[in-house]
C-alpha positions in Angstrom: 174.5 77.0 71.8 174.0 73.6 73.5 170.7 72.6 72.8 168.4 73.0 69.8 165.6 73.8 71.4 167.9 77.2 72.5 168.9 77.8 68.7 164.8 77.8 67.9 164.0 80.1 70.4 167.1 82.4 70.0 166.0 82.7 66.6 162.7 83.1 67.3 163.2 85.9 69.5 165.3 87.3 67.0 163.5 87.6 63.9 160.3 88.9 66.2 162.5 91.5 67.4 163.7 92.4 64.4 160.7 92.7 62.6 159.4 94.8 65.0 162.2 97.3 64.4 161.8 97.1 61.1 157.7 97.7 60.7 157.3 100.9 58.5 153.6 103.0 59.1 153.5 104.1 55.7 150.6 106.6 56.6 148.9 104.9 59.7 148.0 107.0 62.6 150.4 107.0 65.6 148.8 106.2 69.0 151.0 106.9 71.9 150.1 103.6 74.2 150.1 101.4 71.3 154.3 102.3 70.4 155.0 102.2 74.4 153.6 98.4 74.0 155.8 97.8 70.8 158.6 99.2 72.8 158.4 97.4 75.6 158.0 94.2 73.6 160.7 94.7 71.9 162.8 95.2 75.0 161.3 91.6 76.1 161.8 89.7 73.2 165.7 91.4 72.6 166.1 90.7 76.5 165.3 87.0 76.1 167.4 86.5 72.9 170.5 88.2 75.0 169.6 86.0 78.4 169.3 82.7 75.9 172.9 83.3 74.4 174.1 83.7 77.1 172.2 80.8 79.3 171.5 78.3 76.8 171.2 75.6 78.7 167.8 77.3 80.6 165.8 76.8 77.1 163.1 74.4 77.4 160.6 73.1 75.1 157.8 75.5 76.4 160.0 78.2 75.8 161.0 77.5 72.4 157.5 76.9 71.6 156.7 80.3 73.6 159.1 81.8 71.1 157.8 80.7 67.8 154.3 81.8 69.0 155.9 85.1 69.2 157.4 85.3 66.2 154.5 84.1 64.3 151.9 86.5 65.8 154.1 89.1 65.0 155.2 88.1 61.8 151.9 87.6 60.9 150.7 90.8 61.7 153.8 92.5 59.8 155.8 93.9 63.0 152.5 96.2 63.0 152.0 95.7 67.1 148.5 97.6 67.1 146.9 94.6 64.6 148.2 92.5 68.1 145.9 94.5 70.1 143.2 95.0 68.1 139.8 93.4 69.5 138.2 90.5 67.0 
């Protein structure tokens, strides 16, 4: 890692993916387009954490902020990606 704004978003990405894998149901209905999303989120955020360690000199201070929204929203929600979607 070169820059420190690639070590924030690499981590970022990281712990977003990671608590998507890790979200348990415990009980709550499972809705077909709602784990198709979660998948292919997680296959964006895991792409970008592979594409940053391996490019990390592309990381910009949009992007590491890009990737802390992420993780937040997600982590906030408890890796449970059908909170994300739900309307206010």
């Amino acid at each position: 890692m070169h820059t420190p704004l690639a070590l924030i978003a690499l981590t970022a990405y990281s712990v977003a993916a990671l608590c998507i894998l890790v979200y348990r149901r415990d009980g709550a209905r499972h809705r077909r387009h709602v784990s198709w999303f979660a998948w292919l989120l997680l296959v964006m955020l895991g792409g970008s954490a592979i594409e940053l360690a391996l490019h990390a000199k592309s990381a910009g201070y949009f992007e590491a902020v890009r990737a802390v929204l992420f993780a937040v929203l997600i982590f906030g929600a408890r890796g449970n990606v059908a909170r994300l979607l739900r309307s206010a």
